[in-house]
C-alpha positions as CSV (number, residue, x, y, z in Angstrom):
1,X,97.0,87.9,110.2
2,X,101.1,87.9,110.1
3,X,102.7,85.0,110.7
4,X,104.1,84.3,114.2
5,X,106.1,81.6,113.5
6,X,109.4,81.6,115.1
7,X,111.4,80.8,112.2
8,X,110.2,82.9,109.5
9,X,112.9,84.5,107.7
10,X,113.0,88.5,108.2
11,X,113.0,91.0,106.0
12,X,116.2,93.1,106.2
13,X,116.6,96.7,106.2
14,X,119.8,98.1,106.1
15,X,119.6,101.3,107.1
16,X,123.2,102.6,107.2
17,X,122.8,105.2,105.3
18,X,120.2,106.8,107.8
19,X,121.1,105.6,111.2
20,X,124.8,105.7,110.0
21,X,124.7,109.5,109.0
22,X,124.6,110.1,113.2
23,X,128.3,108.5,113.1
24,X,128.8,110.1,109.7
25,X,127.9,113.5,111.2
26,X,125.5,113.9,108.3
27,X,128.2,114.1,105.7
28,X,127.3,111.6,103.5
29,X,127.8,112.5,99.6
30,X,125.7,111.0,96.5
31,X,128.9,109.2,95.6
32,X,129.4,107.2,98.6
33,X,125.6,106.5,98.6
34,X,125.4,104.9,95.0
35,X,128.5,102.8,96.6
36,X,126.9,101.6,99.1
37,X,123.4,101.4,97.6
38,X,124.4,99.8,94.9
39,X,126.6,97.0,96.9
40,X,123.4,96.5,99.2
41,X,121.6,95.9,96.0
42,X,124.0,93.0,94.4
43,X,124.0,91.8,97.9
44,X,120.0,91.0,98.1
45,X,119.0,93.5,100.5
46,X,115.4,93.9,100.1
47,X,115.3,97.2,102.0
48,X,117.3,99.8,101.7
49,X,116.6,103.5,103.9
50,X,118.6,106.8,103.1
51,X,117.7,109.9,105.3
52,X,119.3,112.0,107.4
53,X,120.5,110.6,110.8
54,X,117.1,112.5,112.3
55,X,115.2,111.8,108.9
56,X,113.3,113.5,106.2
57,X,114.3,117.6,107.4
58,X,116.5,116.9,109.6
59,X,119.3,119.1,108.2
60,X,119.6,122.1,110.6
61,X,121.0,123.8,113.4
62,X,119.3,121.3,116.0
63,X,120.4,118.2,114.6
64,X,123.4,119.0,112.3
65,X,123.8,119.9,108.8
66,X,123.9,117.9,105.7
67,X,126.6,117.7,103.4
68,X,124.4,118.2,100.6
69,X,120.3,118.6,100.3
70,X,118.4,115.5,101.0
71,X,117.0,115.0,97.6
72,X,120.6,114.6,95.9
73,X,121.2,111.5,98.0
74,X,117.3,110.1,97.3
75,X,118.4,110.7,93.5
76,X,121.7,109.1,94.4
77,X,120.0,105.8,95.8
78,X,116.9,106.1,93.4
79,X,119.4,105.6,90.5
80,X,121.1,102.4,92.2
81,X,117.5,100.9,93.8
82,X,116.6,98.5,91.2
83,X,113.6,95.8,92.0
84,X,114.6,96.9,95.9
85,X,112.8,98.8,98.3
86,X,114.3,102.5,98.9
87,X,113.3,103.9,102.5
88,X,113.0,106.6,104.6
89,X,112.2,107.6,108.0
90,X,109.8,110.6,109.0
91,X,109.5,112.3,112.0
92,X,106.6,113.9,112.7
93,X,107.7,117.6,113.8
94,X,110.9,117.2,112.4
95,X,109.8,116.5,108.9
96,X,106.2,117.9,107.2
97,X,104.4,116.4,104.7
98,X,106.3,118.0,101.8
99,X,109.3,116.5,102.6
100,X,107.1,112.7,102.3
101,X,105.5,113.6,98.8
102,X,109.3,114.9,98.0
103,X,110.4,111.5,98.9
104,X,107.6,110.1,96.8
105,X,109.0,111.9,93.9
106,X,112.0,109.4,93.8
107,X,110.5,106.4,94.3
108,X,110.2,106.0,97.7
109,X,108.3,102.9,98.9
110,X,108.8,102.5,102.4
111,X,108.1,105.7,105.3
112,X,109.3,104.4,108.5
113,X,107.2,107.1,110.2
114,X,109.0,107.5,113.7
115,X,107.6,108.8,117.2
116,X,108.6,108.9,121.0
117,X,107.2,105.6,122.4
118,X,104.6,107.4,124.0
119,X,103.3,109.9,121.7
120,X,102.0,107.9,118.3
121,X,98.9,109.8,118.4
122,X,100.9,112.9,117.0
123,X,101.6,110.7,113.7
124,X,98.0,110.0,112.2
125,X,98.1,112.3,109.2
126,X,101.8,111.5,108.0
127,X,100.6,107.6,108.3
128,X,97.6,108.4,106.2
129,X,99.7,110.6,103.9
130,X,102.2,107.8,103.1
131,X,99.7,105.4,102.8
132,X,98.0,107.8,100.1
133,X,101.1,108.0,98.3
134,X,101.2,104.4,97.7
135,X,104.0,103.8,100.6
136,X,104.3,100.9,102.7
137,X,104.2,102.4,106.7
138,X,106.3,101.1,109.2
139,X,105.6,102.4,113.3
140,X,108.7,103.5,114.8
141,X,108.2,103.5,118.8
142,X,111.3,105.5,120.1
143,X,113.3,104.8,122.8
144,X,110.9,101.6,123.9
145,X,112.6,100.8,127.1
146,X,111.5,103.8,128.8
147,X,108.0,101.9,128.8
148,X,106.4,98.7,129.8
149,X,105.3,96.3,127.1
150,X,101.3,97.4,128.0
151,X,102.5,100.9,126.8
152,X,103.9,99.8,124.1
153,X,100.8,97.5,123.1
154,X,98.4,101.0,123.7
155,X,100.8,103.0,121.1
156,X,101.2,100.4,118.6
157,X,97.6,99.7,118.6
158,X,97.2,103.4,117.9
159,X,99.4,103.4,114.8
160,X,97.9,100.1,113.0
161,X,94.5,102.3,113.7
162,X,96.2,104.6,111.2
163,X,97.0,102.5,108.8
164,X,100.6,101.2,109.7
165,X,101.5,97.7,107.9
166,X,104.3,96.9,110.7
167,X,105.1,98.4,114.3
168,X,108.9,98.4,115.5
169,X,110.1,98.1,118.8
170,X,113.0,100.7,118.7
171,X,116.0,100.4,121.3
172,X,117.3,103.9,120.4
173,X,119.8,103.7,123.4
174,X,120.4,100.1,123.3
175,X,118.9,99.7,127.2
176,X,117.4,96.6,126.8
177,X,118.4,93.5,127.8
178,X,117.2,90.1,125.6
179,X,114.2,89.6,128.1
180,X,113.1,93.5,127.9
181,X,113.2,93.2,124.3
182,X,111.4,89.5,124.2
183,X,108.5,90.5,126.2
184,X,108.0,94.0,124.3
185,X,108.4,92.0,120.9
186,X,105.9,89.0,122.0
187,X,103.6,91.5,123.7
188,X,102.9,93.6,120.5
189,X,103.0,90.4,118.1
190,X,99.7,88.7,120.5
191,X,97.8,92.3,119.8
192,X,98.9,92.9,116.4
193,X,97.3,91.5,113.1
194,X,100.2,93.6,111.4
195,X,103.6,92.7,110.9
196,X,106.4,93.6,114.0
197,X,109.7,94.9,113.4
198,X,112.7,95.3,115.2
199,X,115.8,98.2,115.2
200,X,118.5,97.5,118.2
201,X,121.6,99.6,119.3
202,X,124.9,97.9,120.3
203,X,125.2,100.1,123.4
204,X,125.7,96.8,125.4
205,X,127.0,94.7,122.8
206,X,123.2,93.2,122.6
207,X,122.4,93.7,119.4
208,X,122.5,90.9,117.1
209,X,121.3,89.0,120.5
210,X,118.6,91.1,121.2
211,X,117.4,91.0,116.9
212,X,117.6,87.3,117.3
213,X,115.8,87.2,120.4
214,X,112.9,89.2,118.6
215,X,113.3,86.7,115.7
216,X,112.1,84.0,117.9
217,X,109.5,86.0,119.8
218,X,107.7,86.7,116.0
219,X,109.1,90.2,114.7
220,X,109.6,89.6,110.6
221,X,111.3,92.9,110.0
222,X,114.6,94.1,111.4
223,X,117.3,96.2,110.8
224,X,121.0,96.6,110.6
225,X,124.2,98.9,109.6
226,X,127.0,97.7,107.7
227,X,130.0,97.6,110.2
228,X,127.1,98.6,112.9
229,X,127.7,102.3,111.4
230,X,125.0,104.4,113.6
231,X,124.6,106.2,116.5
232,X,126.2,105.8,120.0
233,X,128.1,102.1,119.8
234,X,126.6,101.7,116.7
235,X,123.7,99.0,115.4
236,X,123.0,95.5,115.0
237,X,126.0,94.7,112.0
238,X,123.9,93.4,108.8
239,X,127.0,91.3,107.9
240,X,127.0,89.8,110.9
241,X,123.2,89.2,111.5
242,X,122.9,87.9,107.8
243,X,125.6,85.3,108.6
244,X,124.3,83.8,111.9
245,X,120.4,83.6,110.0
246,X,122.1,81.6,107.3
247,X,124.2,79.7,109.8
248,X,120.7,78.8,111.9
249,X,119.4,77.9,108.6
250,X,117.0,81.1,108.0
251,X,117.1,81.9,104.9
252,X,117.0,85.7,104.1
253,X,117.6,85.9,100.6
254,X,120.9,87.9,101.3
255,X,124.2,86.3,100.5
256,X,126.3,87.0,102.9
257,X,129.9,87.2,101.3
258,X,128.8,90.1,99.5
259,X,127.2,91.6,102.5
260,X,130.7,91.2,104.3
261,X,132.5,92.8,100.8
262,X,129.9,96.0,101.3
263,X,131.0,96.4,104.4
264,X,134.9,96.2,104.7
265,X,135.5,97.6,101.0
266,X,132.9,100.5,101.0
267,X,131.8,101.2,104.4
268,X,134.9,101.1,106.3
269,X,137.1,103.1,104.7
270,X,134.7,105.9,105.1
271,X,134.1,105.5,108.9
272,X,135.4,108.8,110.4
273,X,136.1,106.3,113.4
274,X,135.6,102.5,113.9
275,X,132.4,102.1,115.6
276,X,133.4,100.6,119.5
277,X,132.0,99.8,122.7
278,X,134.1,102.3,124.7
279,X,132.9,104.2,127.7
280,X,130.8,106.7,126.1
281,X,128.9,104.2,124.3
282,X,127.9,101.9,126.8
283,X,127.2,104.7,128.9
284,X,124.2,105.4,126.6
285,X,123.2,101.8,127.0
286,X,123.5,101.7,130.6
287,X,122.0,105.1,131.8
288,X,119.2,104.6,128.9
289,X,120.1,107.4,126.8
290,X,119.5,108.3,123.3
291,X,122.0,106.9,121.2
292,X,122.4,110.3,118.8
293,X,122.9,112.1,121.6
294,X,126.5,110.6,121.5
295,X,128.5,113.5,118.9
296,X,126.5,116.3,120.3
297,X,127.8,115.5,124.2
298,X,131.3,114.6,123.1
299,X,131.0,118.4,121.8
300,X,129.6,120.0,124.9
301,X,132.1,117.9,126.8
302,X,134.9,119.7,124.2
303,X,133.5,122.8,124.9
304,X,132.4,122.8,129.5
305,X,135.1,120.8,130.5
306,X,133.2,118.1,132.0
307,X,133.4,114.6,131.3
308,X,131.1,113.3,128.6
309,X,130.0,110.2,131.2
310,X,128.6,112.5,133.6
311,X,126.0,114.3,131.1
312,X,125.1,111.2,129.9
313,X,124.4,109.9,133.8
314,X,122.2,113.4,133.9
315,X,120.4,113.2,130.8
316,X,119.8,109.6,131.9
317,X,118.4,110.5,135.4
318,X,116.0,113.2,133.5
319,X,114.8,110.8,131.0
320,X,115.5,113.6,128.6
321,X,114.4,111.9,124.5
322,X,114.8,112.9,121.1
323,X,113.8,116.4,120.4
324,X,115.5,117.5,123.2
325,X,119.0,117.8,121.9
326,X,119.1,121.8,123.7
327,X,119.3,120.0,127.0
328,X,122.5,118.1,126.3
329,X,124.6,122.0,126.3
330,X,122.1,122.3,129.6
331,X,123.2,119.8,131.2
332,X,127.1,120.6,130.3
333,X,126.4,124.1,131.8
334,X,125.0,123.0,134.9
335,X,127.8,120.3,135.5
336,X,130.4,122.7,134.9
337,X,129.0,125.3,137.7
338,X,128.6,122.8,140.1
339,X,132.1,120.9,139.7
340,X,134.2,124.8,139.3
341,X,134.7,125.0,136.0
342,X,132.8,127.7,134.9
343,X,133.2,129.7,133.0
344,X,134.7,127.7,130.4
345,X,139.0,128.6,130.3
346,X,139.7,131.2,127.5
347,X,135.7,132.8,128.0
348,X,136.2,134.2,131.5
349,X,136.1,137.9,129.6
350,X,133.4,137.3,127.2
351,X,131.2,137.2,130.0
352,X,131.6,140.4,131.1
């Protein structure tokens, strides 16, 4: 039975090099990820994922190209890993089961295997893969505000069935306010035996609130992004996170001047933009939308004419979730018809 003591010191998992490959638009190169993987190490972080934004195969037209093939940046981090844990997420659909025994191959000990919050029955057999590949399994419940905590419960009884050692409560659009995410967190931590794990968004600014708010409710795993690098407004910041838990006296194991030094001397200068609340970002947060929706409207926005606010209202209104990415050029379409400006200036003759 995992502990549910309030004060029991998380395990970390910084996952910028996954979650920050959205920001990154999937250009990350072997050479920045030893940097970085290698600062997280002499830093104490215990968990470590590299994928792309969309995980294991996510390389492709839908969800954006990598800079270079998946496996190059496992060998990258595989070299750099140490005695830590290197992860990875999987999602079912996305990713097969070739790409989890490929991420076997380099030492892989962690499958974050990942799955709309109301569809964990379609991730049974990659569970019970990783699990015969030696991997620890964490649950990822997508998108968990669009659900009440009993649905949540259902699902994340469903996965443990399968094996999982920990179910996350995942705020993909960084919706949730700190009571949404305490009475998800407490309501899968009194079904549980397994662990519970948290992953927030800074949509609203909530993030390290909302992590420490799942702290207290019992979740022992959570994540975090050096300067918040990720999708939309960005994550929980691990420098920042690891600093208040050693400042409230929980001990992570993670010393948190190094943690900052990752951060400003590696990450930064490599952000293609500093990672901000603006308009677009706390649109995803307030609407409820997907948080790596966020580069692929900016670019139908580019492209329509229409402002990038008003397809994320849409997609928010048709509770559109990941996988449909298509809809987001939809949407665009639509809007521009309805508001006169289609077709798009400069392809008035290419229609004809």
């Amino acid at each position: 039975m995992a502990s549910k003591d309030p004060m029991v010191a998380p395990r970390v998992c910084d996952t910028t090099l996954r979650d920050g490959s959205h920001a990154m638009a999937h250009q990350f190169t072997p050479e920045q990820v030893r940097a970085v993987v290698s600062g997280l190490v002499e830093a104490g972080v215990p968990v470590i994922e590299v994928s792309h934004g969309d995980g294991l195969g996510g390389s492709s037209f839908q969800y954006g190209f990598s800079k270079v093939p998946e496996e190059q940046l496992l060998a990258a981090a595989a070299d750099c890993i140490k005695d830590k844990k290197l992860a990875v997420l999987h999602i079912p659909g996305i990713g097969t089961k070739d790409e989890l025994r490929m991420a076997a191959s380099y030492g892989v000990k962690v499958a974050r295997i990942c799955t709309h919050v109301t569809e964990a029955d379609i991730c049974e057999q990659h569970i019970g893969l990783a699990k015969q590949l030696g991997m620890e399994v964490v649950g990822f419940l997508m998108l968990a505000h669009m659900v009440p905590p009993e649905k949540i419960v259902e699902q994340g009884k469903l996965m443990e069935s399968y094996g999982a050692d920990c179910v996350y409560v995942t705020d993909s659009a960084g919706a949730m306010t700190m009571r949404d995410m305490r009475e998800r967190v407490q309501a899968l931590r009194e079904a549980l035996s397994i662990e519970v794990g948290v992953h927030a968004h800074h949509n609203l600014a909530l993030g390290v609130a909302n992590t420490l708010e799942a702290i207290a409710s019992g979740a022992t795993q959570v994540d975090g992004t050096l300067c918040g690098l990720g999708a939309g407004a960005g994550n929980t910041p691990t420098e920042i996170l690891v600093a208040v838990l050693d400042k409230m006296g929980i001990q992570t194991g993670i010393d948190v001047e190094k943690t900052m030094d990752v951060a400003e001397d590696i990450v930064r200068p490599i952000m293609p933009r500093p990672q901000i609340i603006d308009r677009a970002g706390l649109s995803l947060g307030y609407y409820g939308v997907y948080s790596s929706f966020l580069l692929h409207t900016f670019r139908a926005s580019e492209k329509y004419g229409v402002a990038v606010r008003d397809i994320l209202k849409e997609l928010g209104r048709l509770r559109v979730v990941g996988g449909q990415e298509d809809m987001i050029v939809d949407v665009a379409v639509e809007l521009a018809k309805k508001q006169g400006k289609w077709p798009p200036r400069g392809q008035q003759y290419a229609q004809l």
